[in-house]
N, C-alpha and C positions, 0 to 999 in steps of 0.2 A: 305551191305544192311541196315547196322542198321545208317549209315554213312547218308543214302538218308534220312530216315525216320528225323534224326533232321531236317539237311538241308529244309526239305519240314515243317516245323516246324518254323525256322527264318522267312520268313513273318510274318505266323499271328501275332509272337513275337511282330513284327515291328509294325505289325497298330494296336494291344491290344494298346501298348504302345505310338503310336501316337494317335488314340482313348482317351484313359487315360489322356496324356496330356492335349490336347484340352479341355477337356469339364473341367478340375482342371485350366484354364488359365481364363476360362469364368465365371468359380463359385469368382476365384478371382476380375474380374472386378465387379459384381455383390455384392459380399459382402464388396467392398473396402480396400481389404485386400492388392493390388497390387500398386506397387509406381508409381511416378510422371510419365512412360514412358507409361501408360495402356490405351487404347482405347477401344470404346465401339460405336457400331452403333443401333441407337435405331429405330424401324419398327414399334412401339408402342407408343402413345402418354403417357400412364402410365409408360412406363419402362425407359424418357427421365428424367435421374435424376443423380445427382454429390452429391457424399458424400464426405463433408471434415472432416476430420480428424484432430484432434489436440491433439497432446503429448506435446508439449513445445510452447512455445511464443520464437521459432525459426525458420529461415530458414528450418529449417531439421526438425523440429513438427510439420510443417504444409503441409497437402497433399491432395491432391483433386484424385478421383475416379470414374468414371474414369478422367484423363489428359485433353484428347481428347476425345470428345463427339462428335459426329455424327449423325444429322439427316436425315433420308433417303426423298429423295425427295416428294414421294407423300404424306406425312402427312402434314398438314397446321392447321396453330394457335394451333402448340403444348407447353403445361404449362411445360416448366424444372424447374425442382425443386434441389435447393440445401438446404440440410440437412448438420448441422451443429453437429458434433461429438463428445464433448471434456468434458472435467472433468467441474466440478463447477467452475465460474468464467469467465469462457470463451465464449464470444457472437461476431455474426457477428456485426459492426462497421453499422455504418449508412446509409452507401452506400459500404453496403459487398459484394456486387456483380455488379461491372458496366466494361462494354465496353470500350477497350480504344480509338476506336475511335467513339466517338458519332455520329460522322454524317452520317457516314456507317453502325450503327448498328440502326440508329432510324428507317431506314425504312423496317427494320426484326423484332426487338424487341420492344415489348410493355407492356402499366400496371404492371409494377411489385408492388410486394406484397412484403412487408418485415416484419420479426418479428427477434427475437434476437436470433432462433435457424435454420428459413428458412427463404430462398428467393424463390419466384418465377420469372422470367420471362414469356413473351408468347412471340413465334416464331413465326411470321410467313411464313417461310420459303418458299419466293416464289422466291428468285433468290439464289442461287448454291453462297459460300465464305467462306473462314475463318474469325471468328470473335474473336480473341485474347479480354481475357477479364480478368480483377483484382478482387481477392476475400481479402476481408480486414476484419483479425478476429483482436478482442483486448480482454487483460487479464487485467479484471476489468478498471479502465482508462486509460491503454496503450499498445498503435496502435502494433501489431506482425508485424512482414516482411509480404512484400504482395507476395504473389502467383497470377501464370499470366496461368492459362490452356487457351485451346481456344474453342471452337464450331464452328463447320464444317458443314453446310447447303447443304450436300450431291447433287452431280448432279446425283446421279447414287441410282440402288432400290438394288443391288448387295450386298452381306455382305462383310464384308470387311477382305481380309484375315490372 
């Protein structure tokens, strides 16, 4: 009897713990705590935002947060913001944040806004694509490796699982 009683016990164990997980996997997208593989689908035009991070003027010190950003379809002319993360010294480059392909991304992306710690974009997200795009930080006069995340102009209002 006392045999059934755990047994009937392992579930909840299971979805505490899948419960648990989840929402420490979301707090990480959210506070950028999670590496280059992390995805984020924003429903919010305030919550469309990439945090890079910078430990070294390397390959491996530089990280964007989430990777993959996701705009869900029915939001239009949403401002992403990238916030720039790093010790003294360290500023986005003059064009720290562009498209690698201009001609596919002119007619999504508009105005942007740059300063040496943010960028802005505006989305206009009226057609569904990936937009692969280069973040250029430098340490005082010299260029770091570029990091390449992309934004994803969601065709679907679905979270993403």
């Amino acid at each position: 009897m006392k045999n059934r009683a755990l047994y009937s016990l392992i579930p909840l164990a299971v979805l505490f713990g899948c419960s648990h997980f989840h929402r420490d996997s979301d707090d990480a997208k959210e506070s950028g705590t999670k590496g280059s593989a992390s995805s984020y689908k924003c429903f919010e035009k305030e919550k469309c935002r990439v945090t890079v991070v910078v430990t070294a003027c390397s390959a491996a010190g530089i990280t964007a947060s989430p990777y993959t950003l996701k705009v869900t379809r029915r939001l239009r002319d949403v401002p992403i913001v990238w916030t720039l993360k790093a010790p003294a010294g360290f500023s986005f480059a003059a064009d720290g944040v562009h498209f690698k392909n201009k001609e596919m991304a002119s007619k999504q992306f508009a105005s942007p806004k740059a300063s040496s710690h943010e960028f802005v974009w505006e989305d206009a997200n009226t057609a569904p694509g990936r937009f692969p795009y280069n973040v250029r930080v430098r340490q005082g006069a010299t260029d770091c490796p570029i990091l390449d995340p992309i934004i994803v102009n969601d065709d679907t209002d679905q979270p993403s699982p």
